[in-house]
DSSP file (Angstrom, degrees, kcal/mol; ACC not computed):
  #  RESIDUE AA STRUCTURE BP1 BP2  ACC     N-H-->O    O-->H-N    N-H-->O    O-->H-N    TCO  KAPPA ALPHA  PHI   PSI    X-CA   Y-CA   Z-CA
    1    1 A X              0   0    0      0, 0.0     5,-0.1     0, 0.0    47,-0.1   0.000 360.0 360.0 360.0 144.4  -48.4   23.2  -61.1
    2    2 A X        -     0   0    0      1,-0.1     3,-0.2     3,-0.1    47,-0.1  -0.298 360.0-128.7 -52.3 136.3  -45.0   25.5  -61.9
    3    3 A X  S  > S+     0   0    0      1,-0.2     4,-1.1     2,-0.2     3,-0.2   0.565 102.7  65.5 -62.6 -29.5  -45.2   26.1  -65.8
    4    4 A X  H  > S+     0   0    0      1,-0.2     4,-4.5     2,-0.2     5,-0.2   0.872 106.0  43.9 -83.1 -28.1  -41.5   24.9  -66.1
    5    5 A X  H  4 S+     0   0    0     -3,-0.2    -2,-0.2     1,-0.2    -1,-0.2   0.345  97.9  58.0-133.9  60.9  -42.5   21.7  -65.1
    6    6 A X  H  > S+     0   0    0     -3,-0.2     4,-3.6    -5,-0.1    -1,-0.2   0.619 106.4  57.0 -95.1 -36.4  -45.1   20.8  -66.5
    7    7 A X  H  < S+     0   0    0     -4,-1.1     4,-0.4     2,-0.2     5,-0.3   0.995 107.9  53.9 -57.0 -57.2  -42.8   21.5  -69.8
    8    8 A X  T >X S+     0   0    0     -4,-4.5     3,-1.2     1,-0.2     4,-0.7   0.951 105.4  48.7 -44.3 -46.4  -40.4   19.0  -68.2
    9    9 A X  H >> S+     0   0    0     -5,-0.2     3,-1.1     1,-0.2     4,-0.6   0.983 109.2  57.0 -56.7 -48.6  -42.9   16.3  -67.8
   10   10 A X  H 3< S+     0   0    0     -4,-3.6    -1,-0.2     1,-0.3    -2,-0.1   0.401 112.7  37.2 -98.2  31.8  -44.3   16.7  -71.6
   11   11 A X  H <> S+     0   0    0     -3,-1.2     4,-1.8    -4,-0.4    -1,-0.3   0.091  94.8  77.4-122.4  33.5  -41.3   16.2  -73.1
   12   12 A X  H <X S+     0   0    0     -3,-1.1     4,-1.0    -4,-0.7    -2,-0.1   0.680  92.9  56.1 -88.7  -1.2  -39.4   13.5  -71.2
   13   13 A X  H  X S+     0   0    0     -4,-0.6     4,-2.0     2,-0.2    -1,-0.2   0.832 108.9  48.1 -89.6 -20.4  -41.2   10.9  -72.5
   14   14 A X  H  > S+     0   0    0      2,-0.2     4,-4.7     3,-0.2     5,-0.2   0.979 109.6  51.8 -45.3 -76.2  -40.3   12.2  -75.6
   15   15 A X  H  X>S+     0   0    0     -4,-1.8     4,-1.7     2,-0.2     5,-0.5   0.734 109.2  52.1 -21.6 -50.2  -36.8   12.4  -74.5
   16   16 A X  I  X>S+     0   0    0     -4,-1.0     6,-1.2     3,-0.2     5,-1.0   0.937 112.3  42.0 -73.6 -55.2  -36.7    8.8  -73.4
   17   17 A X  I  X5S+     0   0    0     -4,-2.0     4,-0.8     4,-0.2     5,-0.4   0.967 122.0  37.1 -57.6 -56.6  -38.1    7.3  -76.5
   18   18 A X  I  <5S+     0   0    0     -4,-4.7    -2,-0.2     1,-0.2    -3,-0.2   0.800 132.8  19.9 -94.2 -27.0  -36.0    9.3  -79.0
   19   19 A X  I  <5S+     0   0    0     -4,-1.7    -1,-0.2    -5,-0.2    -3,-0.2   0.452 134.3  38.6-128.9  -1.8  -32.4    9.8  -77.3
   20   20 A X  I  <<S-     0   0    0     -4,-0.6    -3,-0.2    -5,-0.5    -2,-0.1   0.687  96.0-139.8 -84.2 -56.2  -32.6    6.7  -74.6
   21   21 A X     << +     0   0    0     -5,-1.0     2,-0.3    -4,-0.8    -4,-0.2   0.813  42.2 178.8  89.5  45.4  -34.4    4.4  -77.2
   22   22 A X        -     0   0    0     -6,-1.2    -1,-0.2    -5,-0.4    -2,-0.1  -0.581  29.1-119.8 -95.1 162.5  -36.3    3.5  -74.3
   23   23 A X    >>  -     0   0    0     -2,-0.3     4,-2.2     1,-0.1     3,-0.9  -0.020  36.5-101.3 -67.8-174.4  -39.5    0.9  -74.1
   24   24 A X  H 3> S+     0   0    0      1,-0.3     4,-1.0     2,-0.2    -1,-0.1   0.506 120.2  48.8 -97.2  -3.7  -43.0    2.1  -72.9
   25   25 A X  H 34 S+     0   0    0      2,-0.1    -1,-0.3     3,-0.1     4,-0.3   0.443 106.6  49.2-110.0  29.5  -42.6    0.7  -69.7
   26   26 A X  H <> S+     0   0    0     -3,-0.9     4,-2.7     2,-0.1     5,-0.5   0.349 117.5  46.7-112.4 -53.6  -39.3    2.0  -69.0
   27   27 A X  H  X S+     0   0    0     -4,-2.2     4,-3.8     2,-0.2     5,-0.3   0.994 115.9  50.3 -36.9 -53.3  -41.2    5.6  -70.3
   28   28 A X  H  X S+     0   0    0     -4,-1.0     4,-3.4     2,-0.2     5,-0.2   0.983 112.1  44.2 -59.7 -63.3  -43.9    4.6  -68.0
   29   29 A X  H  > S+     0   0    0     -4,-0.3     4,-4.2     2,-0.2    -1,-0.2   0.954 115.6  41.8 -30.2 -76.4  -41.8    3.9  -65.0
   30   30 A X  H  X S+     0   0    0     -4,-2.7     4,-0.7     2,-0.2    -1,-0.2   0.887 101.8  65.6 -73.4 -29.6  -39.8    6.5  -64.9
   31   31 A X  H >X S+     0   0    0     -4,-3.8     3,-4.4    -5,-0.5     4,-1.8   0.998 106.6  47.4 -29.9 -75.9  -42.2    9.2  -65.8
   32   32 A X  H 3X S+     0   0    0     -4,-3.4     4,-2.7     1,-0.3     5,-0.4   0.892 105.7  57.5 -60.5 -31.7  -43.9    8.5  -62.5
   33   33 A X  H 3< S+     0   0    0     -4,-4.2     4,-0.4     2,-0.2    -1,-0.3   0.732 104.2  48.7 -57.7  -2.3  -40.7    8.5  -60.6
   34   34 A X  H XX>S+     0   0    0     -3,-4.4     4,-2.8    -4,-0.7     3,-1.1   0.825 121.6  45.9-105.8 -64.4  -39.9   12.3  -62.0
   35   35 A X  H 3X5S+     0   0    0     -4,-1.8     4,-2.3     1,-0.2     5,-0.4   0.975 116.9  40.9 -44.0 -43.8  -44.1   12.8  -60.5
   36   36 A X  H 3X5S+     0   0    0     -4,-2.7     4,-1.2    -5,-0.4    -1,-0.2   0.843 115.8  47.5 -83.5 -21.0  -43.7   11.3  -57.7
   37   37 A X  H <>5S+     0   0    0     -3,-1.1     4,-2.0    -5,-0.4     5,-0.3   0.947 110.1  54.2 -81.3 -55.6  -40.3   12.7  -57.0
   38   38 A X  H  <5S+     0   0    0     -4,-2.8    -2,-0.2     2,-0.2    -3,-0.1   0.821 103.5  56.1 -51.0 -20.7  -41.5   16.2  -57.8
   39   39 A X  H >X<S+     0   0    0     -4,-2.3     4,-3.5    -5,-0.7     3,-1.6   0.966 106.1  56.5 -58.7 -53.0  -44.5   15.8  -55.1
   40   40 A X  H >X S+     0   0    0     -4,-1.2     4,-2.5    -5,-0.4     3,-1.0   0.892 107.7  41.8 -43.2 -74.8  -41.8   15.1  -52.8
   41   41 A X  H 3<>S+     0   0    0     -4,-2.0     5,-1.0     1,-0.2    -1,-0.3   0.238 110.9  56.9 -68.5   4.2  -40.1   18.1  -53.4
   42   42 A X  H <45S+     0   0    0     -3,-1.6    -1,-0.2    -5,-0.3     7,-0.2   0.819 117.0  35.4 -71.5 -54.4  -43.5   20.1  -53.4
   43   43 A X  H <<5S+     0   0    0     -4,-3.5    -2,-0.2    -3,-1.0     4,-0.1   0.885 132.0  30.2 -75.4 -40.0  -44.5   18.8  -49.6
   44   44 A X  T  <5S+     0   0    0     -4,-2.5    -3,-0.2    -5,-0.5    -1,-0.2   0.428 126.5  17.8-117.2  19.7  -40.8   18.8  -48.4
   45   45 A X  T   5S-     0   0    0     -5,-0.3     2,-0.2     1,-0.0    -3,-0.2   0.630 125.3  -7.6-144.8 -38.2  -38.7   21.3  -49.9
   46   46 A X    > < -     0   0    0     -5,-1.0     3,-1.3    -4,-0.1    -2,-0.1  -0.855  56.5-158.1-159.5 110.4  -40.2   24.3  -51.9
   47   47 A X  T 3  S+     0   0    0      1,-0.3    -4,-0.1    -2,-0.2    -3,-0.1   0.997  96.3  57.3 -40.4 -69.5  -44.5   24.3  -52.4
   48   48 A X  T 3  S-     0   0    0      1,-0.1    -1,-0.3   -47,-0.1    -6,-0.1   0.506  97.6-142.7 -42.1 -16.0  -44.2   26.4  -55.1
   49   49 A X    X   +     0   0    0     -3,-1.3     3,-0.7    -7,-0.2    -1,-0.1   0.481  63.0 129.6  52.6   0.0  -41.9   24.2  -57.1
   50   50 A X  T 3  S+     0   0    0      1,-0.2    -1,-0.1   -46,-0.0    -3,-0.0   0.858  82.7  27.2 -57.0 -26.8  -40.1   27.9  -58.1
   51   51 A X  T 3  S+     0   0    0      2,-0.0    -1,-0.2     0, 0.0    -2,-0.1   0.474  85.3 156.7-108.9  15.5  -36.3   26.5  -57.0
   52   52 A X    <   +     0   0    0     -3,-0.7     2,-0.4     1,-0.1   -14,-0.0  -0.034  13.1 150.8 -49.4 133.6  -37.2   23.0  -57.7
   53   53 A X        -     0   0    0    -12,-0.1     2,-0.9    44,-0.0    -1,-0.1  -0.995  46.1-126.7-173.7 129.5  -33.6   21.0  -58.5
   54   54 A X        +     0   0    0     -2,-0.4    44,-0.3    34,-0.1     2,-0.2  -0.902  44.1 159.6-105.9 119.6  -32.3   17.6  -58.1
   55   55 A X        -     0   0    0     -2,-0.9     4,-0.5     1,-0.1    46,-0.1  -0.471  53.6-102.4-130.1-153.8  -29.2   18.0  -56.2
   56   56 A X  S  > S+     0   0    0     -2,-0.2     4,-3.1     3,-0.1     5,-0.2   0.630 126.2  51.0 -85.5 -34.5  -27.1   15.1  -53.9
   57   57 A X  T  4 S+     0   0    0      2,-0.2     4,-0.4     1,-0.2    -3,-0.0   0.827 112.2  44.8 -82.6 -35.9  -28.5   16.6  -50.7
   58   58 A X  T  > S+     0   0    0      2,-0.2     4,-2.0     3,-0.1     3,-0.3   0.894 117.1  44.9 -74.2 -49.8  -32.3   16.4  -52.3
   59   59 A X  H  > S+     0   0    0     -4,-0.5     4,-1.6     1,-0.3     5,-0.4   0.971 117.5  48.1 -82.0 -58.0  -31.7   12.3  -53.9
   60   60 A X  H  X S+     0   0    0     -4,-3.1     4,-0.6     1,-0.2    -1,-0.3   0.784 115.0  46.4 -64.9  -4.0  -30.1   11.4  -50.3
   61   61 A X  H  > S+     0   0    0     -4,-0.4     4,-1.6    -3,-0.3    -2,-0.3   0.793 111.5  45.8 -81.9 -56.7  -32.9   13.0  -48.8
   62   62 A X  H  X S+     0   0    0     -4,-2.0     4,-4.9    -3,-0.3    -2,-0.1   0.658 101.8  64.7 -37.8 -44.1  -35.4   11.5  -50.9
   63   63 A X  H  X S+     0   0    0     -4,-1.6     4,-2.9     2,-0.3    -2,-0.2   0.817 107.7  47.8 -72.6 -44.8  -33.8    7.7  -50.5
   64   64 A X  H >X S+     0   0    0     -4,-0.6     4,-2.5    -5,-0.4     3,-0.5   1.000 106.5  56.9 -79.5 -48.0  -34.8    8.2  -46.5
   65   65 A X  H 3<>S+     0   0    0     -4,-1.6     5,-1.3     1,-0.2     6,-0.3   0.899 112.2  44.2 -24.7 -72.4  -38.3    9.4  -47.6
   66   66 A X  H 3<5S+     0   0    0     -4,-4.9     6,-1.6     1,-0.2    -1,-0.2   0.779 118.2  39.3 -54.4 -30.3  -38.6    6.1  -49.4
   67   67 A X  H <<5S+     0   0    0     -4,-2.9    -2,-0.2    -3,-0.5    -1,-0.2   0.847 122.3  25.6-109.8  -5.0  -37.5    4.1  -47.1
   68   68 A X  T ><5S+     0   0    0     -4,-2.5     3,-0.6    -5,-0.1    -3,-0.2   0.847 130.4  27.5 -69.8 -80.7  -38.6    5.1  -43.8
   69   69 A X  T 3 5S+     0   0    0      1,-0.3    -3,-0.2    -5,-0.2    -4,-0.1   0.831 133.7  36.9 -71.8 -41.0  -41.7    7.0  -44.0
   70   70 A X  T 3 <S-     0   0    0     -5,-1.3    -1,-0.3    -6,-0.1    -3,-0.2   0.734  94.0-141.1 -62.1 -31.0  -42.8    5.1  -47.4
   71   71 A X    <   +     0   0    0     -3,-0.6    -4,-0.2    -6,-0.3    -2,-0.1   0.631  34.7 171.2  78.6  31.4  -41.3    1.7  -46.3
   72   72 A X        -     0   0    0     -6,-1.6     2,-0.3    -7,-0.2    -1,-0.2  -0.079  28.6-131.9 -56.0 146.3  -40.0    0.9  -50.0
   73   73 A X    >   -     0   0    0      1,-0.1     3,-4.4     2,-0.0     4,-0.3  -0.948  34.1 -86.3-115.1 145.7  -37.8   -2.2  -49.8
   74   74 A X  T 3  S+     0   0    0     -2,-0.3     4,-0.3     1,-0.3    37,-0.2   0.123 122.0  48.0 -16.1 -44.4  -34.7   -2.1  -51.4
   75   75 A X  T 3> S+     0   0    0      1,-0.2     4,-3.4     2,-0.2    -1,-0.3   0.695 116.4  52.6 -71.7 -21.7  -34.8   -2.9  -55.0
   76   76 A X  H <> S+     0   0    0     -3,-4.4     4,-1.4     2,-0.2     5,-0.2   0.920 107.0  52.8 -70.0 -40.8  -38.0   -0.3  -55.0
   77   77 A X  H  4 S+     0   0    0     -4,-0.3     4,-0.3     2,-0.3    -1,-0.2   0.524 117.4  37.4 -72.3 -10.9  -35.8    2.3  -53.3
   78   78 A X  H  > S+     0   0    0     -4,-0.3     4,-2.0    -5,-0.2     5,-0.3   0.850 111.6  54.2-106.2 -57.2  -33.0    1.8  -56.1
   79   79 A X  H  < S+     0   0    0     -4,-3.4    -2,-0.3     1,-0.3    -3,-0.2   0.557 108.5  54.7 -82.6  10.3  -35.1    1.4  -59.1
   80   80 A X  T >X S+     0   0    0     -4,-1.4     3,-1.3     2,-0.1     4,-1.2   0.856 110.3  45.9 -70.0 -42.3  -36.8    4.8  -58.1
   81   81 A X  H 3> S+     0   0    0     -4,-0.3     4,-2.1     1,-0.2    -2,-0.2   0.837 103.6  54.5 -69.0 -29.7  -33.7    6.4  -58.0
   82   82 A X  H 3X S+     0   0    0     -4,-2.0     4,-0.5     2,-0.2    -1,-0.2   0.584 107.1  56.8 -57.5 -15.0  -32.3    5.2  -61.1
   83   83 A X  H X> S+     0   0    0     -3,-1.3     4,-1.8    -5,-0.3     3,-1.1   0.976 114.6  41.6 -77.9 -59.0  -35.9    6.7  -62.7
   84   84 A X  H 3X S+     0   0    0     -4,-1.2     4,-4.2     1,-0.3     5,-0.3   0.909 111.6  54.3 -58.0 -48.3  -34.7   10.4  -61.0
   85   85 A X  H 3X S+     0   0    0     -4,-2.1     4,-1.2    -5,-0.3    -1,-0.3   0.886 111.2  44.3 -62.6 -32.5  -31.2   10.0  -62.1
   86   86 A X  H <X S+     0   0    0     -3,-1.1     4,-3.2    -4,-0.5    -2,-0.3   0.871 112.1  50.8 -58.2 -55.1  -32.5    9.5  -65.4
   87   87 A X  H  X S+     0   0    0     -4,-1.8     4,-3.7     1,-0.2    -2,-0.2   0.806 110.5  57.5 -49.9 -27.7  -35.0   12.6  -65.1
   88   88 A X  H  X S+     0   0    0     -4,-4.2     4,-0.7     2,-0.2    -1,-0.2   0.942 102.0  45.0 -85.9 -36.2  -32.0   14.3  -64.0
   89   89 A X  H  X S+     0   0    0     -4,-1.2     4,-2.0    -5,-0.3     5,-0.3   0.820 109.4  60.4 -49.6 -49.6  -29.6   13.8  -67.1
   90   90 A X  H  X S+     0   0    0     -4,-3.2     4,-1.3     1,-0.2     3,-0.5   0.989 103.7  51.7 -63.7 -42.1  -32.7   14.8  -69.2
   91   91 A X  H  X S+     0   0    0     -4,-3.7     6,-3.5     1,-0.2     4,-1.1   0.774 110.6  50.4 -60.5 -14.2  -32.6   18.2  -67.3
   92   92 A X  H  < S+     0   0    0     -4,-0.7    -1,-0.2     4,-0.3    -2,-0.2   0.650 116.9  33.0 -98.3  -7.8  -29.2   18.6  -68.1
   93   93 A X  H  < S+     0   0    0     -4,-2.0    -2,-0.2    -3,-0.5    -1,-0.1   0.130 130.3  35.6-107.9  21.5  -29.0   18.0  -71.5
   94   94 A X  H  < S+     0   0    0     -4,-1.3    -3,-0.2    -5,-0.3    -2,-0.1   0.614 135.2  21.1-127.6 -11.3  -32.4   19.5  -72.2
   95   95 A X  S  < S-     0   0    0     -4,-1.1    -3,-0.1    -5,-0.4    -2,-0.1   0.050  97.4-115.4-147.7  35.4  -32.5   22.2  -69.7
   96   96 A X        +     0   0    0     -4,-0.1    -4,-0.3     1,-0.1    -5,-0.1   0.714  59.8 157.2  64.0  36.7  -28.6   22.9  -68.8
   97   97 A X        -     0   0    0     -6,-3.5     2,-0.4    -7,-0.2     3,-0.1  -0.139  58.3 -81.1 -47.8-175.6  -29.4   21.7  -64.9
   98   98 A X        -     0   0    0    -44,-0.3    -1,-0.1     1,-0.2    -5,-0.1  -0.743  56.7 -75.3-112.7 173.0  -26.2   20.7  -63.8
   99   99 A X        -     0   0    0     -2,-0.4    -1,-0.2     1,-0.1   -10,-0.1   0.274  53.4-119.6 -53.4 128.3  -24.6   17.6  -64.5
  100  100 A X        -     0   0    0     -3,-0.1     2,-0.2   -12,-0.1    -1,-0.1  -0.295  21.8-129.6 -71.4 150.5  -25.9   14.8  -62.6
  101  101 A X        -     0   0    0      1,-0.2    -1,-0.1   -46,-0.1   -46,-0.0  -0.529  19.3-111.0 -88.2 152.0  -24.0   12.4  -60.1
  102  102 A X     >  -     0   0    0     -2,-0.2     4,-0.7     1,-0.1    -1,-0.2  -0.182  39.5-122.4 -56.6-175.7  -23.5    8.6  -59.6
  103  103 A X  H  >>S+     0   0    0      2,-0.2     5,-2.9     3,-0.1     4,-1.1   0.287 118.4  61.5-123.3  26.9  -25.4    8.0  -56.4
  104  104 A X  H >45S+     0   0    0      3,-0.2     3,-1.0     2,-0.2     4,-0.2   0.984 100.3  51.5 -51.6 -60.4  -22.4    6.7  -55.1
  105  105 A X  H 345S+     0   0    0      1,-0.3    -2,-0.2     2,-0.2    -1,-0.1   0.907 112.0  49.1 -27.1 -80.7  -21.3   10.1  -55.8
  106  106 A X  H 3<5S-     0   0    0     -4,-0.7    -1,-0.3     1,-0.2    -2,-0.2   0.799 116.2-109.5 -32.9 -45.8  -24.5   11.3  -53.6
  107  107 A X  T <<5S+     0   0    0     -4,-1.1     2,-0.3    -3,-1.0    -1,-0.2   0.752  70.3 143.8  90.3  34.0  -23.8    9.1  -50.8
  108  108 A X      < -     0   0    0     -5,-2.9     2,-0.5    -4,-0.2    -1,-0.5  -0.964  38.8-144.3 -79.0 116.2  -26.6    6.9  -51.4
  109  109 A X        +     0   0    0     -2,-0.3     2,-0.3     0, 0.0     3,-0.1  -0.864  21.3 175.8 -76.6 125.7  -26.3    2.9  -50.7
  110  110 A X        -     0   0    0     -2,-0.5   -35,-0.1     1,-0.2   -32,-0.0  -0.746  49.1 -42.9-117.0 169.9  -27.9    1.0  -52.7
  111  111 A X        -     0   0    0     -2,-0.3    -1,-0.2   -37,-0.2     3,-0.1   0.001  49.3-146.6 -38.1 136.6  -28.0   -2.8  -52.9
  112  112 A X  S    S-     0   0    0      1,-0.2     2,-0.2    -3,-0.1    -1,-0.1   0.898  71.0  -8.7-117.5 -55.4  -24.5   -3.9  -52.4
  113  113 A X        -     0   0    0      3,-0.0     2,-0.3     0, 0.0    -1,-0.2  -0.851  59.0-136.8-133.0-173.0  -24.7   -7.1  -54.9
  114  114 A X        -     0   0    0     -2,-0.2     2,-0.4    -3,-0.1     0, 0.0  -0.777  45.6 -79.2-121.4 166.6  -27.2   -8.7  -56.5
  115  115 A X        -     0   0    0     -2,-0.3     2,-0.2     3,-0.0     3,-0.0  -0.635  49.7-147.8 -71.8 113.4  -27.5  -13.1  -56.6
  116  116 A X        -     0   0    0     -2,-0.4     2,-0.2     1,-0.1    -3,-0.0  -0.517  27.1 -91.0 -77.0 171.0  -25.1  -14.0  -59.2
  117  117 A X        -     0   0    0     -2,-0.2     2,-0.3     1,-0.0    -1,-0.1  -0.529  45.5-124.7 -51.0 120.1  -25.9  -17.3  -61.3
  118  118 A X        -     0   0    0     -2,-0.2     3,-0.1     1,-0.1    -1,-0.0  -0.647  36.9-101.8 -70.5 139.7  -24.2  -20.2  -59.4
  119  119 A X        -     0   0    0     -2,-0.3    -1,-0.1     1,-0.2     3,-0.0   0.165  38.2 -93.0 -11.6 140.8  -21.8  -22.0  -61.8
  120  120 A X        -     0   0    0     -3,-0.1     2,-0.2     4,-0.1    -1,-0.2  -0.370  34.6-126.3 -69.9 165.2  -22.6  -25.2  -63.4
  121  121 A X     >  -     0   0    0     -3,-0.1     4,-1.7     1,-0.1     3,-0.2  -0.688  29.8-105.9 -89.5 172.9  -21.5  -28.1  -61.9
  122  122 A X  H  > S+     0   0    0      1,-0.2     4,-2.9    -2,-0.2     5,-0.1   0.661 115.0  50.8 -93.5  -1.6  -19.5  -30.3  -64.0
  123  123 A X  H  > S+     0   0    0      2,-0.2     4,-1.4     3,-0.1    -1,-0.2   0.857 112.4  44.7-107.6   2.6  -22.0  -32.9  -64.6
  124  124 A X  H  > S+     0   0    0     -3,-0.2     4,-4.8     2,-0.2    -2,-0.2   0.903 108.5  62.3 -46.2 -59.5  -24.8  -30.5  -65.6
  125  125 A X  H  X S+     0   0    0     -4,-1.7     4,-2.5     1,-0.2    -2,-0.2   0.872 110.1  35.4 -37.0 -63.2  -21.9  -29.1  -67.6
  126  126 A X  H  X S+     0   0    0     -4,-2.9     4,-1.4     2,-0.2    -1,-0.2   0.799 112.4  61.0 -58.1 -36.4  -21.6  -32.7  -69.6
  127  127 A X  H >X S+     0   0    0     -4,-1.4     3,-2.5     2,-0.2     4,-0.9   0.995 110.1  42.4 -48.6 -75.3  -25.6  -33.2  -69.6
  128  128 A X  H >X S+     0   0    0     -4,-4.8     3,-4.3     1,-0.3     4,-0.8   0.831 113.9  51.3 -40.6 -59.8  -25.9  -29.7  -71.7
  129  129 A X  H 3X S+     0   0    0     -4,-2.5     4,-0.7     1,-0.3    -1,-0.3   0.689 114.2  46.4 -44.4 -30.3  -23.0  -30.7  -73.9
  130  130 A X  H <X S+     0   0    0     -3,-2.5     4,-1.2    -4,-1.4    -1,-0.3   0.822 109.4  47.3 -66.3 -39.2  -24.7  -33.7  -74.4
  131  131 A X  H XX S+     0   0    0     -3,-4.3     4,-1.9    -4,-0.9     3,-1.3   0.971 110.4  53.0 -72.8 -39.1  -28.0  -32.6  -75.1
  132  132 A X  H 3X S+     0   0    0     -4,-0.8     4,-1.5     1,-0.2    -1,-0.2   0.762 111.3  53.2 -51.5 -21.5  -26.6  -29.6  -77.9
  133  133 A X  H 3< S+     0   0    0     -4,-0.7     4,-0.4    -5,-0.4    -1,-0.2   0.645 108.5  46.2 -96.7  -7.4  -24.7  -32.8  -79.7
  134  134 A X  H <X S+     0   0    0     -3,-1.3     4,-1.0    -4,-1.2    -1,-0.2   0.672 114.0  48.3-105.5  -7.2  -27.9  -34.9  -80.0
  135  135 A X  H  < S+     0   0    0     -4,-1.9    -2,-0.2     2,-0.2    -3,-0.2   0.759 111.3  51.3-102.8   0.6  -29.9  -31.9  -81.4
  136  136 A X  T >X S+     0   0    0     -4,-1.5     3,-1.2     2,-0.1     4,-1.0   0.832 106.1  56.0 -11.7 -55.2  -27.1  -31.0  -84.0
  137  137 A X  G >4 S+     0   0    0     -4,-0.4     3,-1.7     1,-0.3    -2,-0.2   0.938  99.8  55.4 -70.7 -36.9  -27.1  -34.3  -85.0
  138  138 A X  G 3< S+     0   0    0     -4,-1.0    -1,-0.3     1,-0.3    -2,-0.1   0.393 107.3  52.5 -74.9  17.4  -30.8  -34.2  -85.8
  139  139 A X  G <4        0   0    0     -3,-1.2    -1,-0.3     1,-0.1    -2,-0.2   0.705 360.0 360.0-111.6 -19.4  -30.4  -31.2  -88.1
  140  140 A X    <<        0   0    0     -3,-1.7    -2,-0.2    -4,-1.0    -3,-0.1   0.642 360.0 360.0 -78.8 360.0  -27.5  -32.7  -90.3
């Protein structure tokens, strides 16, 4: 593998814990998206990994890779890209790539909304209220 990134890969977990303050499965996670993204861009864009880049034209590019030929279903196809978009920020403040984009920005859709939490109804509403005022009372 190109010698430049293999340096990227052993420090972004670094990167991630110390200036993200991220958990180990967020480390974990997104590490493989930055592998799995660079493979991509081994087979389909440069072997050699010498011009290797995250650009908008590379991430929309990618997004169809995941979801045609990989069949990723949404939520996979988003939280991979939020792992790259991450990889990509660490190359720009750790290796002066250039600044990364939303992937609005890119022209990527991603999931349009998520299922909010319906309201209560209001006689749920009065059951809680009720239940917080009889376990108050058993602490006074």
């Amino acid at each position: 593998m190109n010698t430049k990134i293999t340096t990227y890969l052993s420090e972004y977990p670094d990167y991630l814990y110390g200036a993200q303050n991220a958990t180990h499965n967020t480390v974990k996670d997104y590490t493989y998206d930055a592998n799995r993204y660079i493979g991509y861009f081994r087979d389909n864009v440069d072997q050699s990994l010498d011009t290797f880049d995250i650009t908008p034209k590379h991430l929309r590019n990618y997004a169809i890779y995941l979801r045609r030929t990989l069949k990723n279903d949404e939520a996979t196809v988003e939280r991979r890209l939020h792992g790259i978009s991450a990889f990509w920020l660490f190359l720009h403040n750790q290796h002066d790539f250039p600044a990364p984009v939303s992937l609005k920005v890119c022209g990527i859709r991603v999931r349009k909304t998520r299922k909010p939490t319906k309201p209560l109804r209001s006689e749920n509403y009065t059951t809680i209220l009720e239940v917080i005022e009889n376990g108050l009372s058993k602490i006074k």
